[in-house]
C-alpha positions as CSV (number, residue, x, y, z in Angstrom):
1,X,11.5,-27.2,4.6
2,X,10.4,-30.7,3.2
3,X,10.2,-30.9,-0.5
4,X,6.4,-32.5,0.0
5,X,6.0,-29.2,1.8
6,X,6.9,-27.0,-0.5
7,X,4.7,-28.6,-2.9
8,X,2.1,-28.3,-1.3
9,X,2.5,-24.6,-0.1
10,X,3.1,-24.1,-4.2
11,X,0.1,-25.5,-5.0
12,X,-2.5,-23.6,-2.6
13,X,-1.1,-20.6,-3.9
14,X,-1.8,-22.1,-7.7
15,X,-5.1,-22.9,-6.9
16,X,-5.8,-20.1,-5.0
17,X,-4.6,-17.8,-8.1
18,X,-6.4,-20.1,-10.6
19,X,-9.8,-19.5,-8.6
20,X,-8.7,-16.1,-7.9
21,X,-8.7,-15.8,-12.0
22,X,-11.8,-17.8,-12.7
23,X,-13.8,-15.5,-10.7
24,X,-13.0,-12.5,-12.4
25,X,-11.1,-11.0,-9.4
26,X,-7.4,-11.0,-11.3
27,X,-8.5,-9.9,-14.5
28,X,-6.5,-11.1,-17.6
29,X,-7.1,-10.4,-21.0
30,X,-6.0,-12.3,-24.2
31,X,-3.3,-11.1,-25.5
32,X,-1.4,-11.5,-29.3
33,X,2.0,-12.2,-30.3
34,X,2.7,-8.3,-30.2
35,X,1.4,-7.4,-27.1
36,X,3.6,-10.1,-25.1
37,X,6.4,-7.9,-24.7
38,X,4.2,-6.0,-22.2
39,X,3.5,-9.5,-20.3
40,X,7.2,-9.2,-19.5
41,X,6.9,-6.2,-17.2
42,X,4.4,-8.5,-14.9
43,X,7.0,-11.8,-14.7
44,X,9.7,-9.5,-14.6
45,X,8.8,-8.4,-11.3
46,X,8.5,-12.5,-10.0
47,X,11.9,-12.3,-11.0
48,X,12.5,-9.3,-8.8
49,X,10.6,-11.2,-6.1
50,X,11.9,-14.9,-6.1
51,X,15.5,-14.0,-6.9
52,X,17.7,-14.9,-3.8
53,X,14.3,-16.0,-1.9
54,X,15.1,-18.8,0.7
55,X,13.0,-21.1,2.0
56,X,12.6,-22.0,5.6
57,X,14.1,-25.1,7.6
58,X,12.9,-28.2,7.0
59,X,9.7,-28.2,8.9
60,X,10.8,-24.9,10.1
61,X,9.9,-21.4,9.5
62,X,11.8,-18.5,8.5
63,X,13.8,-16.5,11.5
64,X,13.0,-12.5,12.2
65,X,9.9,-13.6,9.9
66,X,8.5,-10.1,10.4
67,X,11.8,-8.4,11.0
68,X,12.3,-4.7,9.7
69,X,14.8,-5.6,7.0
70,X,12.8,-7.8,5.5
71,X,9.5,-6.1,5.3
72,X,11.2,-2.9,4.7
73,X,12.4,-5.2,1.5
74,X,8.8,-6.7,0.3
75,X,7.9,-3.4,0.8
76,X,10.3,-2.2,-2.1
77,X,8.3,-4.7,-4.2
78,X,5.1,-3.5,-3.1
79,X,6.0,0.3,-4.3
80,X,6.7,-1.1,-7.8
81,X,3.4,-2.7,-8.1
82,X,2.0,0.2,-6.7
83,X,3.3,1.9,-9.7
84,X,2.1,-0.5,-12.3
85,X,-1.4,-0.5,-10.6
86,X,-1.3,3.4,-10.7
87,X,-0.3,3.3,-14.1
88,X,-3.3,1.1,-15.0
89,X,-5.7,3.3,-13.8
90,X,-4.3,6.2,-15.6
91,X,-4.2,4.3,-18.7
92,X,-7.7,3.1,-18.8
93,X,-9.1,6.3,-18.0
94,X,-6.8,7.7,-20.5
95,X,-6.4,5.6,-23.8
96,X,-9.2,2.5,-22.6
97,X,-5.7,0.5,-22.0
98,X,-6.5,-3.3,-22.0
99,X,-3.0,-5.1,-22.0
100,X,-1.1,-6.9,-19.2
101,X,-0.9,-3.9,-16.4
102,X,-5.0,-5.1,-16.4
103,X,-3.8,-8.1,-13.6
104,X,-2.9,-5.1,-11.1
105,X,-6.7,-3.5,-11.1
106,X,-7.5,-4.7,-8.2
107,X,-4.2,-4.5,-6.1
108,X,-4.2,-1.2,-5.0
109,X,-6.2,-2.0,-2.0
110,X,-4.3,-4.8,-1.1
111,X,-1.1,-3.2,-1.3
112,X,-2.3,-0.8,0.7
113,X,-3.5,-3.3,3.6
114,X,0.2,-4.3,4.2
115,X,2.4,-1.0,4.4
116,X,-0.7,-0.2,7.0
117,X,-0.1,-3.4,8.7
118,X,3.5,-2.9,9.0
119,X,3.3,0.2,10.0
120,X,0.9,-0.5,12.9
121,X,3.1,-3.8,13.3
122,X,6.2,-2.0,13.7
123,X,5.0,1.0,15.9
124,X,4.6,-1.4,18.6
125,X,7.3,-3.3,18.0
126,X,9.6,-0.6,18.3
127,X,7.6,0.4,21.3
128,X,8.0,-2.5,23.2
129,X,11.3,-3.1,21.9
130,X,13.4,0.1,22.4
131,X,14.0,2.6,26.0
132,X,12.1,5.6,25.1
133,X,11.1,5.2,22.0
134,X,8.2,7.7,21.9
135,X,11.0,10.4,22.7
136,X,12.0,12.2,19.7
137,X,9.1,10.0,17.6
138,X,7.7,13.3,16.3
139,X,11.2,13.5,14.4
140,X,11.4,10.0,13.7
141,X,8.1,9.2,12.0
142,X,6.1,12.4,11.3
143,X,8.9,14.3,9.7
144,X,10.5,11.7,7.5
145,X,7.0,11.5,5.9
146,X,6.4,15.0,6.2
147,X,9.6,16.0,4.3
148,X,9.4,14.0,1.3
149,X,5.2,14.8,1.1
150,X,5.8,18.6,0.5
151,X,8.5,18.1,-1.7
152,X,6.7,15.5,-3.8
153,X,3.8,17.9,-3.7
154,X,5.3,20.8,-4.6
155,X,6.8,18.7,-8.0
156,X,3.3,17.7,-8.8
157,X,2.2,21.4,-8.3
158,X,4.7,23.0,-10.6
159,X,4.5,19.8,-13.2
160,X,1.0,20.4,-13.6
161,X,1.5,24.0,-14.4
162,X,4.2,23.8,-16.6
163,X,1.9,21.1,-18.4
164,X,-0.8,24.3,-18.7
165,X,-3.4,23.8,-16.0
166,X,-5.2,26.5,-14.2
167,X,-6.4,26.9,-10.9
168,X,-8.0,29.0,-8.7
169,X,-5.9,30.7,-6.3
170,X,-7.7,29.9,-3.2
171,X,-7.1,25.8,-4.4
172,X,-3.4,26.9,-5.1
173,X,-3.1,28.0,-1.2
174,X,-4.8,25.3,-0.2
175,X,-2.6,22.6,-2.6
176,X,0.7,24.6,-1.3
177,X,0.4,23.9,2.6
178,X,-1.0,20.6,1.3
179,X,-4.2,21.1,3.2
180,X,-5.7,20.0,-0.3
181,X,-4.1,17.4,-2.4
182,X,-3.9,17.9,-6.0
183,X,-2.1,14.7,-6.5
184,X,-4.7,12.5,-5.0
185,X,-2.1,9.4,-4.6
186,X,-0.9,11.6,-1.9
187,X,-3.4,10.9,0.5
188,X,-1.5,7.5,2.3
189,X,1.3,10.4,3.7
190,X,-1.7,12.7,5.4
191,X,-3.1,9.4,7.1
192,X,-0.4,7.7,7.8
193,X,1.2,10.8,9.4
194,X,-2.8,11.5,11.2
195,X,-2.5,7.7,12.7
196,X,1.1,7.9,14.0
197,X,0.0,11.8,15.9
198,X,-2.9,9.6,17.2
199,X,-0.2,6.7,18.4
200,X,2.2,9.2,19.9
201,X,-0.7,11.0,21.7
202,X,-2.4,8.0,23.4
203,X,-0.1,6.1,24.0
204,X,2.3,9.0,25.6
205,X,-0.5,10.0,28.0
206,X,-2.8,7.0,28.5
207,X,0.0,4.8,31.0
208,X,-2.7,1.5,31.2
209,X,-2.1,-0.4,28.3
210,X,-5.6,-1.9,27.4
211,X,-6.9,1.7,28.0
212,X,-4.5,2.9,25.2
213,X,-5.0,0.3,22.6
214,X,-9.0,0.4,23.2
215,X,-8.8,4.1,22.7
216,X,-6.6,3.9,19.3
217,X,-9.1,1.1,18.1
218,X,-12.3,3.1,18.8
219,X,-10.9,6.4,17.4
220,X,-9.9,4.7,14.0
221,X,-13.3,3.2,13.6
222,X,-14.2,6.9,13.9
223,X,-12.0,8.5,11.6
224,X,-13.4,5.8,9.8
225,X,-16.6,6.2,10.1
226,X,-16.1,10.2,9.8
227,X,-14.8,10.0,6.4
228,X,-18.0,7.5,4.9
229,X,-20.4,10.1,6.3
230,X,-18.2,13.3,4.4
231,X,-18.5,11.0,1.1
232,X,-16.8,12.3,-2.4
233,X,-16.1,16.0,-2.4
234,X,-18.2,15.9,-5.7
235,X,-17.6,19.7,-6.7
236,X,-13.5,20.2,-6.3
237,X,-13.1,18.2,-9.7
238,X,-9.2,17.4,-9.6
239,X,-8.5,19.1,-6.4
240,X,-9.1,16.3,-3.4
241,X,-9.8,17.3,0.5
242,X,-8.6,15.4,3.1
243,X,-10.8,12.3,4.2
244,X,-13.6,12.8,1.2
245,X,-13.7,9.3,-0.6
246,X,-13.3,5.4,0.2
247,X,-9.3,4.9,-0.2
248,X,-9.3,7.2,3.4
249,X,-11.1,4.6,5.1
250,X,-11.2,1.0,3.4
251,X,-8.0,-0.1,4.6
252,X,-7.4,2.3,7.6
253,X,-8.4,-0.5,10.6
254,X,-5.7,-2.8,8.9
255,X,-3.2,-0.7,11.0
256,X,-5.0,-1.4,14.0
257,X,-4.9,-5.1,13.2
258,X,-0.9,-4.6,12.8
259,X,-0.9,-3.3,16.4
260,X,-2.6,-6.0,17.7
261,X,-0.9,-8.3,15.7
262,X,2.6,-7.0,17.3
263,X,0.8,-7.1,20.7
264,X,-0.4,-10.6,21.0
265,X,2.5,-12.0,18.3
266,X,4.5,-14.3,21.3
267,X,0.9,-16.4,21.9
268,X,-0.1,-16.0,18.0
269,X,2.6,-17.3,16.4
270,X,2.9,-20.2,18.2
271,X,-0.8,-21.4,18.0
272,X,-0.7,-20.6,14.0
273,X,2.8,-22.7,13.6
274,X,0.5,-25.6,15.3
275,X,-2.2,-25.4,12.7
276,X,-0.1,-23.6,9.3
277,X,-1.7,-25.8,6.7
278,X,-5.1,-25.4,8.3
279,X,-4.6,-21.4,8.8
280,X,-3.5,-21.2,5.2
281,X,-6.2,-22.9,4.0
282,X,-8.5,-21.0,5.6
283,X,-7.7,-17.8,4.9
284,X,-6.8,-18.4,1.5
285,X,-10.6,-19.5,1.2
286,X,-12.1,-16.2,2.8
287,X,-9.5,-14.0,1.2
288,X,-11.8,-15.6,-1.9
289,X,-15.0,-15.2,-0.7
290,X,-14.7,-11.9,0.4
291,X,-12.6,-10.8,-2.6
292,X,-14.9,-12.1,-5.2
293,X,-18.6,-10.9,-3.0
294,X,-16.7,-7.3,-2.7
295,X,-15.8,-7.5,-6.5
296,X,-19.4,-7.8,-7.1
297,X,-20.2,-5.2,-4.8
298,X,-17.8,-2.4,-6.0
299,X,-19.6,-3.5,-9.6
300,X,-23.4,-3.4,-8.8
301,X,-23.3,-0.7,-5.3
302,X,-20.0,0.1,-4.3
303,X,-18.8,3.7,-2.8
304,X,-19.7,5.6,-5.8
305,X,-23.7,5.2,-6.4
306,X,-23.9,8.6,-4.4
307,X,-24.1,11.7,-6.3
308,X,-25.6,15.4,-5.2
309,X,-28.7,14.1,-3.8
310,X,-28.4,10.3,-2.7
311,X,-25.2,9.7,-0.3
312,X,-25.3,6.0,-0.6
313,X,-24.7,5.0,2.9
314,X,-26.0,1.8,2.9
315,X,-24.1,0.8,-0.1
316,X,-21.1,2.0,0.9
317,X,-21.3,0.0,4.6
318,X,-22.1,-2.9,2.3
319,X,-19.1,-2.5,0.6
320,X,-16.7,-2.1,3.4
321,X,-18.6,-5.0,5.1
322,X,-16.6,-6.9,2.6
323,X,-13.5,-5.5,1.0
324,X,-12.4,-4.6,4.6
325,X,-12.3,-8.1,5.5
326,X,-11.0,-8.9,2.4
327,X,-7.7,-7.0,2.6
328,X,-6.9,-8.1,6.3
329,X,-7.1,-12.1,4.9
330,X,-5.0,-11.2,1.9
331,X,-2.8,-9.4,4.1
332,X,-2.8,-12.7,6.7
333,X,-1.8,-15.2,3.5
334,X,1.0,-12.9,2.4
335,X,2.4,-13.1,5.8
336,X,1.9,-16.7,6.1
337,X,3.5,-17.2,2.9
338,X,6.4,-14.8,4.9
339,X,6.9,-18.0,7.3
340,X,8.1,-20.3,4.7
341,X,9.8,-18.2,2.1
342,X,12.5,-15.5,2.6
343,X,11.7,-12.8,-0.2
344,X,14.8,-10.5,-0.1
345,X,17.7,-9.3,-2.3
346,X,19.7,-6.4,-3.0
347,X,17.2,-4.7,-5.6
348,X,14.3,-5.2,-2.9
349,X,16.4,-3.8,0.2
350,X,17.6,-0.9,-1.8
351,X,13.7,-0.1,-3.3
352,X,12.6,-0.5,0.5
353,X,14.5,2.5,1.6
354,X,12.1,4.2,-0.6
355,X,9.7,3.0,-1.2
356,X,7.3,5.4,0.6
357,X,8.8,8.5,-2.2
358,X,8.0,5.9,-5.1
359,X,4.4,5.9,-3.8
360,X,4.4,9.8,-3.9
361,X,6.6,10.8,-6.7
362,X,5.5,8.5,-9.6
363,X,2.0,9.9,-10.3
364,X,4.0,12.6,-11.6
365,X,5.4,10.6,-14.5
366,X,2.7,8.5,-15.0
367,X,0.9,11.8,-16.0
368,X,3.6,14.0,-17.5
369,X,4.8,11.0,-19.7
370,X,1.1,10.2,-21.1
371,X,1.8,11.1,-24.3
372,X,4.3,8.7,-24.9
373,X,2.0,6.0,-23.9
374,X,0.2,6.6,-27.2
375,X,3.2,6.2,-29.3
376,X,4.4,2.9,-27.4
377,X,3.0,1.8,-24.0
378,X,6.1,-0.7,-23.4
379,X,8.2,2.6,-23.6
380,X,6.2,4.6,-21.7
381,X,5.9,2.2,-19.0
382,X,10.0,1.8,-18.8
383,X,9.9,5.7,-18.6
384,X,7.8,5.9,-15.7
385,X,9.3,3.2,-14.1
386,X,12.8,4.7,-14.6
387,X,12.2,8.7,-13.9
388,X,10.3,7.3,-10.7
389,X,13.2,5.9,-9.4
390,X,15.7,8.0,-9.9
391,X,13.5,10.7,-8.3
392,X,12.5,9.0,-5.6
393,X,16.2,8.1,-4.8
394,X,16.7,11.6,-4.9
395,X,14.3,13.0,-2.7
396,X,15.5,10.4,-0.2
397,X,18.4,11.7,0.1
398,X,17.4,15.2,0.3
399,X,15.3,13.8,2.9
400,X,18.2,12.5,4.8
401,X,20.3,15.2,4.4
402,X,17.6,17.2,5.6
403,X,16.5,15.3,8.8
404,X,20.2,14.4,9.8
405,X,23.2,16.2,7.7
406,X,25.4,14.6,10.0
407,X,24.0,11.1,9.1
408,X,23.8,11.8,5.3
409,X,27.3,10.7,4.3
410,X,27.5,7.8,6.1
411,X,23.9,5.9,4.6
412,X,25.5,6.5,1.0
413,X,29.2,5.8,1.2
C-alpha cells in the first residue's frame, strides 16, 4: 500500500472516531491519575489487535480478505470485547461503574452484527465452495453450538445456586433443557443454531436458488418481526424466554446480508475496489448518522417505553429503523478496513477457535467474581478475563472430544 494511502485510510478512521466521540456515541469519561491503570485494559487490546497486522500491496488489497482464518481470528478479538462490554453492563447496574470499560457501552450490538455476518457469509461460502456440504451439516454447525450451550448453561445453573438463588421448579425444568435461559447472554447460541436449521432446511429442499434465498430473507424478517410483537417477557424477572426482547431481533437480518454478501461477492468486490475511498467515505458517514439518530432514539423511545399496558410498537420500529442500519454500515467499514490491513496473530487465531465458549462462559465470572470488583475493579476485571479463558479453552475441548474423539488429539498436539 502507498504510504499517502495509508495516511489517508488512518485518518478517516481518526476522524471518524473523533466525531464518533463528539457525538456522544463512544462515551468517555475523565479519568485521574489513579484510574489510568484501567485505561490500560482498552489499549492493551490495540496491542492485541495491531500486533503482526500487515498491510496490503501497494495499491493493492489484502489476499483471502474474508478468508476463514482470518475472520475466525478478528473474531477472537471480537469475543474479548464482548467480555469487556458485558462486564460494563454488569458493573453499571451493579456498583454505577464509570471508568474506562464505559467506551464499550455501545459495542455490543456491533459486535454482534459481524459474527452474524460471518456466519451468514461463510454458510454460503462453504456451500458454494465444498461437494455436499449440507451433508452431515446438522453435525457440523448445530451440534458444535449445541454442545458447548448446555454445558455453559448447566455452569451458570449450578453457579447461581451455589451462590444461594432460588427458583421455582417449573423455571428450573425449563432452564435445564435450555428452553428458558437463565444466563440471558445465552441467547446468540439459540438463534444462531434457529437460523442455521432454517439454512439447512430451505436450502436442502428448495433446488432454485433465488427461490431459496427469497424464502430465507422473508422468514428472518419474520422471526424478526415475531419477536418485536412478543416484546419483553416482563413477569419472568431473571429467567429470559426465547425471542422476548430487542437483542433477538436487532441484528438478526445482518446474517442475511452475509448471505448475500457471499452470493454476489465476485461482482461486489470488484465494483467496491473501483470506488474504495468513495465507499469508505460513505459508509463511514452513515455508520454516523445512523449511530448517533439511533443513540438518541434508544435515549428518548427506544425498545423499552413498553410496560404492562403500552407495548410500544411504534417506538420500537423506530428504533430498529435506525440501529439496524446502523450495525450493517459499521459492519461494512470494518470489512473495508479488512481490505487494507491484515489483523491476525497467534493470540487472535488461538482466541478464534473459541471464541463462541467466551461469549457463553464469561457471564459466569463476570457475576460470580462481583464482589471483587468492589475491592479493586482492575483485579476483578484480570479475573474475569483470566477464568473466562481458561474455561472457555476447556469446554472447547470437551467439545471436540465430544464431537470427534478420534480428532481430539490431533487439534492439540
Amino acid at each position: 500500500m502507498k504510504k499517502k494511502e495509508v495516511i489517508t485510510t488512518f485518518f478517516i478512521f481518526m476522524v471518524w472516531c473523533i466525531f464518533l466521540g463528539v457525538s456522544g456515541f463512544i462515551e468517555v469519561q475523565k479519568i485521574s491519575e489513579n484510574e489510568m491503570l484501567g485505561w490500560m485494559l482498552p489499549a492493551s487490546l490495540m496491542v492485541l489487535l495491531f500486533y503482526g497486522a500487515k498491510k496490503a500491496p501497494a495499491g493493492g488489497y489484502t489476499k483471502e480478505t474474508f478468508s476463514l482464518k482470518k475472520s475466525k481470528a478478528f473474531q477472537g478479538f471480537l469475543a474479548v470485547c464482548v467480555i469487556m462490554h458485558h462486564m460494563y453492563i454488569v458493573l453499571l447496574s451493579e456498583i454505577d461503574y464509570k471508568g474506562a470499560l464505559s467506551i464499550f457501552k455501545n459495542s455490543g450490538v456491533i459486535i454482534v452484527g459481524f459474527f452474524f455476518f460471518a456466519s451468514g457469509y461463510g454458510l454460503i461460502t462453504s456451500l458454494y465452495q465444498k461437494d455436499n456440504y449440507l451433508k452431515g451439516f446438522i453435525k457440523k454447525r448445530i451440534f458444535t453450538v449445541l454442545v458447548p450451550f448446555f454445558i455453559c448453561n448447566y455452569v451458570y445453573l449450578i453457579t447461581m445456586l451455589l451462590m444461594g438463588k432460588k427458583y421455582a421448579m417449573s423455571d428450573l425444568l425449563y432452564v435445564f433443557f435450555g428452553m428458558k435461559l437463565l444466563n440471558s447472554q445465552m441467547w446468540f447460541a439459540v438463534e444462531i443454531m434457529f437460523l442455521y436449521i432454517l439454512f439447512y432446511v430451505i436450502f436442502r429442499f428448495i433446488k432454485q436458488e433465488k427461490i431459496a434465498y427469497m424464502i430465507m430473507g422473508v422468514c428472518i424478517v419474520a422471526v424478526m418481526g415475531g419477536s418485536l410483537l412478543l416484546g419483553h417477557d416482563l413477569t419472568t424477572g431473571e429467567i429470559v424466554s426465547w425471542f422476548r426482547g430487542e437483542w433477538w431481533y436487532n441484528t438478526t437480518f445482518v446474517f442475511f446480508v452475509g448471505m448475500l454478501a457471499a452470493r454476489f461477492k465476485e461482482k461486489l468486490l470488484p465494483w467496491i475496489k473501483k470506488r474504495y475511498y468513495l465507499c469508505l467515505s460513505m459508509l463511514l458517514m452513515l455508520s454516523s448518522f445512523f449511530g448517533i439518530m439511533s443513540k438518541r432514539l434508544l435515549e428518548e423511545k427506544g425498545y423499552w417505553i413498553e410496560d404492562l399496558f403500552y407495548k410500544g410498537y411504534t417506538e420500537k420500529i423506530e428504533t430498529l429503523a435506525f440501529q439496524l442500519p446502523m450495525v450493517v454500515f459499521s459492519v461494512a467499514v470494518i470489512l473495508l478496513f479488512m481490505m487494507k490491513f491484515t489483523f491476525y496473530n497467534k493470540a487472535l487465531d488461538f482466541l478464534g477457535r473459541f471464541s463462541l465458549e467466551v461469549i457463553l462462559i464469561n457471564n459466569v465470572f463476570i457475576v460470580s467474581l462481583l464482589k471483587l470488583a468492589v475491592i479493586n475493579e482492575i483485579l476483578y476485571i484480570i479475573a474475569v478475563f483470566a477464568a473466562t479463558i481458561l474455561a472457555a479453552m476447556t469446554i472447547y475441548k470437551i467439545k471436540l472430544w465430544v464431537l470427534d474423539k478420534n480428532d481430539y488429539l490431533s487439534r492439540w498436539r
